[in-house]
C-alpha positions as CSV (number, residue, x, y, z in Angstrom):
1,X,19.0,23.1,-24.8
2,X,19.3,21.6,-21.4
3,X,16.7,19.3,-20.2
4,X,14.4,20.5,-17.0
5,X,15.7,18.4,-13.6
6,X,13.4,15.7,-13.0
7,X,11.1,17.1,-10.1
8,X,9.3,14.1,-8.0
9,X,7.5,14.5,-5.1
10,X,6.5,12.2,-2.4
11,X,3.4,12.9,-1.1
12,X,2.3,11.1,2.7
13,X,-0.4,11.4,4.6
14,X,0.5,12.4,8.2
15,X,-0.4,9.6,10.5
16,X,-3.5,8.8,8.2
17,X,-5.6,6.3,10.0
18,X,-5.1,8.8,13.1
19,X,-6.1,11.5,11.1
20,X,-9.1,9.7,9.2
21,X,-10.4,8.5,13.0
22,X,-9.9,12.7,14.1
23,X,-12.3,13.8,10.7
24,X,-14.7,11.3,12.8
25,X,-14.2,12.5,16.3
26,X,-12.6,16.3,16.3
27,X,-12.7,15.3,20.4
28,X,-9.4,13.2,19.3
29,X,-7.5,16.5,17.7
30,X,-4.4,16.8,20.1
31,X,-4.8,13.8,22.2
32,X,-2.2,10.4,22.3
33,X,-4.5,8.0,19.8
34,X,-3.1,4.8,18.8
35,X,-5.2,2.6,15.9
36,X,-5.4,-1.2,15.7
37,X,-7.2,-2.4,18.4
38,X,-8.2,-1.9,22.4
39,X,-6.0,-2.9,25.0
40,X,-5.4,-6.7,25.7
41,X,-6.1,-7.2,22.2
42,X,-3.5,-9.4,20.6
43,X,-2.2,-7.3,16.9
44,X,0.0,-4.4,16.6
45,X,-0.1,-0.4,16.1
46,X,-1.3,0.4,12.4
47,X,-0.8,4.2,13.5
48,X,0.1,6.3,16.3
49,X,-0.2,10.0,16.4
50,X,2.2,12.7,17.3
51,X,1.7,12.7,20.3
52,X,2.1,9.3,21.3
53,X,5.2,8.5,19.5
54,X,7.0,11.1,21.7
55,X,6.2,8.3,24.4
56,X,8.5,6.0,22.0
57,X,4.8,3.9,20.6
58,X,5.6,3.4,17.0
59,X,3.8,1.6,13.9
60,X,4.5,-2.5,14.0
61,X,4.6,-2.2,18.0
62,X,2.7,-4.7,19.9
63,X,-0.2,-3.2,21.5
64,X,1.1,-4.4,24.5
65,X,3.8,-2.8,24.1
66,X,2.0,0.0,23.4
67,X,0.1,-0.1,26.2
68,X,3.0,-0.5,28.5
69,X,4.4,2.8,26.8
70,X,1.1,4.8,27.0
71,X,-1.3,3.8,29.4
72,X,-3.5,7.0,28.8
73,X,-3.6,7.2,25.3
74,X,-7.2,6.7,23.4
75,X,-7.1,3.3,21.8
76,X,-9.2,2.4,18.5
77,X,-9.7,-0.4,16.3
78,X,-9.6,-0.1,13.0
79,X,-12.1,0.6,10.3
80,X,-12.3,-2.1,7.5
81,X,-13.5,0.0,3.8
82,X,-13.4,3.3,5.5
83,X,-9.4,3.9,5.4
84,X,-9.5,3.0,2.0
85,X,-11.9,5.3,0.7
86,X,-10.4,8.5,1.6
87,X,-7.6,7.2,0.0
88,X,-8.9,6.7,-3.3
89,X,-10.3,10.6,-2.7
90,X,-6.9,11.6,-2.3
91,X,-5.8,9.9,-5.4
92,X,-8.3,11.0,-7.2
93,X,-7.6,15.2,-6.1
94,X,-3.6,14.5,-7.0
95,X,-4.3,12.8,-10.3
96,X,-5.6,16.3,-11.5
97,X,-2.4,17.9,-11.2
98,X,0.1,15.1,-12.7
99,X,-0.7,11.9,-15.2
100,X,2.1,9.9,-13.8
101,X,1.6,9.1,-10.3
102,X,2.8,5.7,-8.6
103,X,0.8,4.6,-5.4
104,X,3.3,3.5,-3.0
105,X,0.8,2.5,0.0
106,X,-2.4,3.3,1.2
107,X,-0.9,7.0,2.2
108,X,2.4,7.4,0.3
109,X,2.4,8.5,-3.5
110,X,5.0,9.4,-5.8
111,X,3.6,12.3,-8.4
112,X,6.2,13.3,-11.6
113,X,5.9,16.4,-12.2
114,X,9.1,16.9,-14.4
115,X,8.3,19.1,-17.4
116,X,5.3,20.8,-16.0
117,X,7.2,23.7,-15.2
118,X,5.6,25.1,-18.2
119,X,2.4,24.1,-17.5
120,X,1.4,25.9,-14.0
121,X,4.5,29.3,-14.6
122,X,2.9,32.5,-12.9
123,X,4.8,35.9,-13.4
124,X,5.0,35.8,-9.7
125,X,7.0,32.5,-9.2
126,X,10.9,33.5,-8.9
127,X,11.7,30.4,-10.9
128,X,10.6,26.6,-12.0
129,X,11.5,25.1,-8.9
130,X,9.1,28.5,-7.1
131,X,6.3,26.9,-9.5
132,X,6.4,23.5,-8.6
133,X,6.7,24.0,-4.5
134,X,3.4,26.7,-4.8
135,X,2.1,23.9,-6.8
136,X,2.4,21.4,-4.4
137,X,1.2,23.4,-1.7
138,X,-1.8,24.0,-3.4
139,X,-2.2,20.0,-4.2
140,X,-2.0,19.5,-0.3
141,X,-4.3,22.5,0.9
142,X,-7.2,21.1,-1.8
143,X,-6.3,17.7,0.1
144,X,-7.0,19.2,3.4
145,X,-9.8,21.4,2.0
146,X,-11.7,18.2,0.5
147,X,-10.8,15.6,2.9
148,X,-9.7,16.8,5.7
149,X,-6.9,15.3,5.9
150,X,-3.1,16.6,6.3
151,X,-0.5,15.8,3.7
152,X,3.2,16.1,4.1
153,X,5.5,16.5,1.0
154,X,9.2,16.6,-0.4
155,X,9.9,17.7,-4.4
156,X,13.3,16.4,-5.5
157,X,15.1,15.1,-8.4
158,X,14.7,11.1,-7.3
159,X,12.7,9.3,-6.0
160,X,15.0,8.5,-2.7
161,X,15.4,12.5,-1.9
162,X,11.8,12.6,-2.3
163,X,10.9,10.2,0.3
164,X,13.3,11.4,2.8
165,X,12.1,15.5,2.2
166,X,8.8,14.2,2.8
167,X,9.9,12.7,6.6
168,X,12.0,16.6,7.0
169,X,8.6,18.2,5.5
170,X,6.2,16.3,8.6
171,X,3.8,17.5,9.9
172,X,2.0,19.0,7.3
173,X,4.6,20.8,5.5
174,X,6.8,21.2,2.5
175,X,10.5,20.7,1.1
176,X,12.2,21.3,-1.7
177,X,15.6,19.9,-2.5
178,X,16.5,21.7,-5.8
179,X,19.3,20.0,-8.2
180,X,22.6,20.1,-7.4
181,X,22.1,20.5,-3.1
182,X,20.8,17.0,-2.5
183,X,24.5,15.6,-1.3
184,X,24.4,18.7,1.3
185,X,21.1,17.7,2.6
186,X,21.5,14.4,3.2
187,X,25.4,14.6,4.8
188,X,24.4,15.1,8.1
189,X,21.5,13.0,8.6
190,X,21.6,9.7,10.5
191,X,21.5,6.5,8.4
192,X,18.1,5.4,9.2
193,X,16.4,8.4,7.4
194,X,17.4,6.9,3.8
195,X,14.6,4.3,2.7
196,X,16.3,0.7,2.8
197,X,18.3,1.8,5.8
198,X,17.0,-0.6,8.2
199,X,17.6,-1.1,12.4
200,X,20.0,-3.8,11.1
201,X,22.3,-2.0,8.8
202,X,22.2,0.4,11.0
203,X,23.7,-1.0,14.2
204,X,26.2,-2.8,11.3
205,X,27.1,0.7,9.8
206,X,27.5,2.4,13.6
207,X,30.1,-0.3,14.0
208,X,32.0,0.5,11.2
209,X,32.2,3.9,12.2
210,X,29.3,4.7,10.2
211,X,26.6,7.2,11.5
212,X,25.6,9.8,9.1
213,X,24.0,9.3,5.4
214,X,27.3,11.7,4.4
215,X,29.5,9.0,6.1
216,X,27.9,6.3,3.8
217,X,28.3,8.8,0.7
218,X,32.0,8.8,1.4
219,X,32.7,5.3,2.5
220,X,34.7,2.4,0.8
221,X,32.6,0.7,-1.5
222,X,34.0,-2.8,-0.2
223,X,33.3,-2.0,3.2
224,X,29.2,-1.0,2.3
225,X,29.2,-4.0,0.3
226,X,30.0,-5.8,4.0
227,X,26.8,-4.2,5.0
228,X,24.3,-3.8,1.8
229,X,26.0,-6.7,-0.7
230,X,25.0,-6.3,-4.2
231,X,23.3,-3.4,-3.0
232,X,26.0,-1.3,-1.5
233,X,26.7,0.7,-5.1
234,X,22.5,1.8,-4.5
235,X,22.8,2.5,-1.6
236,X,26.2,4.8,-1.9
237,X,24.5,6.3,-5.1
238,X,21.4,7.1,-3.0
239,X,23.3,8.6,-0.4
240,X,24.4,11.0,-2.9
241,X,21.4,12.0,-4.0
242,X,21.6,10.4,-7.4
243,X,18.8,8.1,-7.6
244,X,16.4,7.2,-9.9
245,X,13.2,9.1,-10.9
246,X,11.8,7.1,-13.3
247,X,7.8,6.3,-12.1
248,X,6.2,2.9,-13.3
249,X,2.8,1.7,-12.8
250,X,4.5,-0.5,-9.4
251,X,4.4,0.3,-6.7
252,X,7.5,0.6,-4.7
253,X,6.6,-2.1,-2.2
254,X,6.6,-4.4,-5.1
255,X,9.9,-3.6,-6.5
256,X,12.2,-6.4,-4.8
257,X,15.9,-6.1,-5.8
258,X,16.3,-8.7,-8.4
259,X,20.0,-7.9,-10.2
260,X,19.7,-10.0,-13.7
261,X,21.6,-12.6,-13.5
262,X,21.9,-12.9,-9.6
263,X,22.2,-16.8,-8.8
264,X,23.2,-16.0,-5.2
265,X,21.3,-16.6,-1.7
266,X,17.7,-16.8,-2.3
267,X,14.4,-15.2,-3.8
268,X,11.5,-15.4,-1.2
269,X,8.4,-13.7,-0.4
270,X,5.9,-14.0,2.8
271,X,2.7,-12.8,3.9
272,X,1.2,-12.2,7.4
273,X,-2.7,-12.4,8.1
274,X,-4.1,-9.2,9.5
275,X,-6.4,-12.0,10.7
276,X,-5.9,-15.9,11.0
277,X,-7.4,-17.6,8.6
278,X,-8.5,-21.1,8.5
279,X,-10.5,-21.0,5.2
280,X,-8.7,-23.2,2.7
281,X,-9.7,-21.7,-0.3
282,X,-8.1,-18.5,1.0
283,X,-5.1,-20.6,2.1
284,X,-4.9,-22.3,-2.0
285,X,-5.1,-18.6,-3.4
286,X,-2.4,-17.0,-1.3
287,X,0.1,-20.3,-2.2
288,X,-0.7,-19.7,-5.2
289,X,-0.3,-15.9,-5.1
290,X,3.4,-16.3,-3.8
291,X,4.2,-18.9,-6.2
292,X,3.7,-15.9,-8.8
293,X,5.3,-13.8,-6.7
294,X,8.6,-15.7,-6.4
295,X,8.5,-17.1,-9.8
296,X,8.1,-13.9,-11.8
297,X,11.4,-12.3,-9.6
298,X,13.4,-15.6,-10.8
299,X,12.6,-14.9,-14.4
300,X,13.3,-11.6,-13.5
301,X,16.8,-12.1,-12.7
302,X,16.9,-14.6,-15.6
303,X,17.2,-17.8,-13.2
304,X,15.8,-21.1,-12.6
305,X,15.6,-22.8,-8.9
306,X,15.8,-26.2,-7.4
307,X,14.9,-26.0,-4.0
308,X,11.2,-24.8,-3.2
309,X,11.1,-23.9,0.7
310,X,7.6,-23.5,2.7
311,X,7.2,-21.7,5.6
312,X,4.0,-22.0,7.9
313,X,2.9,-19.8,11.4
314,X,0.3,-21.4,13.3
315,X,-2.0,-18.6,15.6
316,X,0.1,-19.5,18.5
317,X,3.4,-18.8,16.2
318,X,5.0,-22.0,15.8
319,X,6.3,-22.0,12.7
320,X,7.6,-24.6,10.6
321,X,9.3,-25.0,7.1
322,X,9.7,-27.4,4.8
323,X,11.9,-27.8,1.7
324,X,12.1,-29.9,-1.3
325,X,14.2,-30.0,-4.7
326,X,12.5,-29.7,-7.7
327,X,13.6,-29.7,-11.4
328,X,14.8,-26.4,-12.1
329,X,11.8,-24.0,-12.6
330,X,10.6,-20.6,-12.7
331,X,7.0,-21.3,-13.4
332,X,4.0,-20.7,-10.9
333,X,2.5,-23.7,-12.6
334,X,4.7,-25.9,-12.3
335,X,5.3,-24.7,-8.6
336,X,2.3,-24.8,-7.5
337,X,0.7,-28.1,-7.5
338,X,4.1,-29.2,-5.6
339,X,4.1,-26.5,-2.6
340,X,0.4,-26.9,-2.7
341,X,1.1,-30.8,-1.8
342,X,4.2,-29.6,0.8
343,X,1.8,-27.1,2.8
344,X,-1.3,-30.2,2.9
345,X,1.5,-32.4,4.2
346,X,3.1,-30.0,7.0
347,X,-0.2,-28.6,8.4
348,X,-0.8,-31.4,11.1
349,X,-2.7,-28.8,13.6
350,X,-6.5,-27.1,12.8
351,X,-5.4,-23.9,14.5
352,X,-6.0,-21.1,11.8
353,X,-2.5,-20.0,10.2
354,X,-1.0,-16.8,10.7
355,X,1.9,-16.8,7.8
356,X,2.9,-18.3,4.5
357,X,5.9,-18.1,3.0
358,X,8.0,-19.3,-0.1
359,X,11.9,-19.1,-0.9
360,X,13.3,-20.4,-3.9
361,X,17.2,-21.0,-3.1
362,X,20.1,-23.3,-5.4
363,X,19.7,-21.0,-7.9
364,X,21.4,-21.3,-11.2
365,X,21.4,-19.7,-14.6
366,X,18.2,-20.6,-16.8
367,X,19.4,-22.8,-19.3
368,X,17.0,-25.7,-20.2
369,X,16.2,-27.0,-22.8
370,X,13.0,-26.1,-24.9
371,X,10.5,-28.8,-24.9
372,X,8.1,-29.2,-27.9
373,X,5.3,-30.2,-25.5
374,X,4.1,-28.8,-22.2
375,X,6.7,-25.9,-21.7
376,X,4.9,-22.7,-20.5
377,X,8.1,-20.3,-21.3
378,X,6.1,-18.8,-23.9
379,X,3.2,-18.4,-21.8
380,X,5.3,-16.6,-18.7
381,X,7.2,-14.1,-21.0
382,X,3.5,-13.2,-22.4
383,X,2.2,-12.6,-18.9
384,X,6.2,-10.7,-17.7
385,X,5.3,-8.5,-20.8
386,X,1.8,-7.4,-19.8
387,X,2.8,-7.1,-16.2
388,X,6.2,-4.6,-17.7
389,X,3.3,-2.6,-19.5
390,X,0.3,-2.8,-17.1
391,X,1.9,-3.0,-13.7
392,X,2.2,-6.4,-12.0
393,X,-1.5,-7.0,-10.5
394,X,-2.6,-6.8,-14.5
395,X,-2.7,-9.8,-14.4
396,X,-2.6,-13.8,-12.3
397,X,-3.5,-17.0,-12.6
398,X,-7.5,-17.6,-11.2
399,X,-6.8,-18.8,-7.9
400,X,-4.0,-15.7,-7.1
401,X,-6.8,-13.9,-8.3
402,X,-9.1,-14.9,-5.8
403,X,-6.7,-14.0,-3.2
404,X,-6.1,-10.5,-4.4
405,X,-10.0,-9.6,-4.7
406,X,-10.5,-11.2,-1.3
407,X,-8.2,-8.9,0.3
408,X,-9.4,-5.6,-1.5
């Protein structure tokens, strides 16, 4: 007997701090609003509604910017806690219909609902894919019901099908993709609608001739791989509609692409204050926090590095790096101490730091030597395995640790 089609649905919350600030002040229903701070204000949009974004304002826009596109619009800063707890009720309504759900932001989920066919069948649903989409629909009216808040959502067979139905399904609506139609839905959609699709591949792929997701599905694999590199194969896959739909305990923002075995270019991660910080024990925990980060990815992809690279952006953006080479490594403790020591020697200002950032680059193939004394291999394929079981904030070393709660 034939297995039942995977059925995942993405799940977003339309414009969510908009709509969170609306449940406050039903004045704003229907008006341009923008979130993340008043005019003049240096920061950027977290959220823009509707209405505004048909005057171009987007999320990650300067509120300058902003500002110069909408004048009129009602501006708000944000509301530290307050965001995040009608998150966590939203969570907590969809975890009632599905065990396996995978947070994917503050208002994106991913719910797996494969095999419940079974589960919610009425005599009136036309067929399993019938059950699921009145399903769903019932998920986001007990959202709306209990919150307030509106939910968009897209039911597909992957994960990648998923997240784009959900953009067709906004506002407040739903799609279905059923198995077997997901080539003919994405054909004729522009490039950027496929999640990984970026402003930069896409001016790349418009100048290959490139404009449609259907034009990517049917494109020489050595000419994506001009574009994508080692990802071009995802990418065409994706574009076809056969991604995965396998859900983990990550979430998606987390899942960097690390090919085993990939020695090439470089493995880096960065994070941007939402405020400047000048604090140093904050400053210690994030290092350290990235020096996880990067060194759990190169034991990922079964590599070692010699060249640690710090980056640094003061308030006023300057930014500087700094690089040294290191004895091939992939551990955070033997990492740390050393860009620890870099980032003490390269702050020569007391103006409160914007950005951190680590690459590790001259990457090669991990094959040193056990030592009887003082390797921690052991110790980092313990902590990969809990991390593989438990999802990767399981678990960190004390100062990462401090960093994570402090930004919670």
């Amino acid at each position: 007997m034939a297995l039942p089609a995977p059925r995942i649905c993405c799940l977003d919350l339309d414009t969510f701090f908009v709509s969170v600030e609306r449940i406050f002040d039903p004045s704003l229903i229907g008006k341009p609003v923008v979130v993340g701070g008043l005019p003049g204000q240096r920061g950027v949009v977290t959220a823009a509604s509707y209405e505004v974004r048909a005057l171009g304002v987007r999320s990650g826009m300067s509120l300058t910017q902003a500002f110069e596109l909408a004048p009129h619009a009602v501006y708000l800063p944000t509301r530290h806690g307050v965001y995040d707890e009608y998150a966590a009720r939203v969570r907590a309504i969809a975890s009632d219909y599905t065990p396996v759900m995978q947070v994917a932001s503050i208002d994106e989920m991913f719910l797996d609902f494969s095999g419940c066919e079974n589960l919610y069948r009425r005599p009136s649903d036309a067929d399993a894919d019938a059950t699921i989409a009145r399903v769903v629909s019932e998920l986001r009216e007990q959202i709306r019901t209990r919150t307030g808040l509106p939910a968009s959502a897209g039911i597909a067979t992957s994960r990648s099908v998923a997240k784009v139905a959900s953009g067709l399904a906004k506002p407040n609506g739903s799609v279905l993709v059923r198995a077997g139609s997901e080539a003919a839905l994405l054909a004729g959609l522009p490039v950027r609608k496929f999640p990984g699709i970026g402003p930069v591949a896409e001016q790349k792929l418009r100048a290959l001739g490139l404009h449609t997701l259907g034009d990517v599905a049917s494109a020489d694999p050595k000419l994506l791989r001009r574009v994508f590199g080692a990802w071009a194969s995802s990418i065409q896959r994706g574009c076809l509609g056969q991604g995965a739909h396998e859900l983990g305990r990550e979430r998606p923002a987390f899942q960097e692409y690390d090919p085993e075995g990939a020695a090439i270019g470089s493995i880096s991660n960065e994070r941007t204050f939402r405020r400047d910080v000048r604090d140093p024990a904050r400053l210690d925990a994030l290092l350290c926090s990235l020096c996880e980060r990067v060194c759990f990815r190169a034991r990922k992809r079964g590599v070692t590095a010699r060249t640690v690279t710090l980056k640094l952006r003061y308030a006023d953006f300057q930014t500087l790096t700094r690089s040294r080479s290191v004895r091939p490594t992939a551990s955070a403790r033997e990492l740390y101490p050393i860009v620890r020591g870099m980032f003490a020697r390269a702050r020569q200002r007391s103006l409160p730091i914007r950005l951190l950032g680590i690459a590790l680059s001259r990457l090669g193939a991990d094959d040193r030597q056990l030592q009887l004394f003082g390797d921690d291999r052991a110790l980092c394929t313990a902590v990969d395995d809990i991390r593989e079981r438990y999802g990767y904030a399981s678990i960190a070393l004390a100062l990462a640790s401090a960093h994570e709660r402090a930004r919670r």
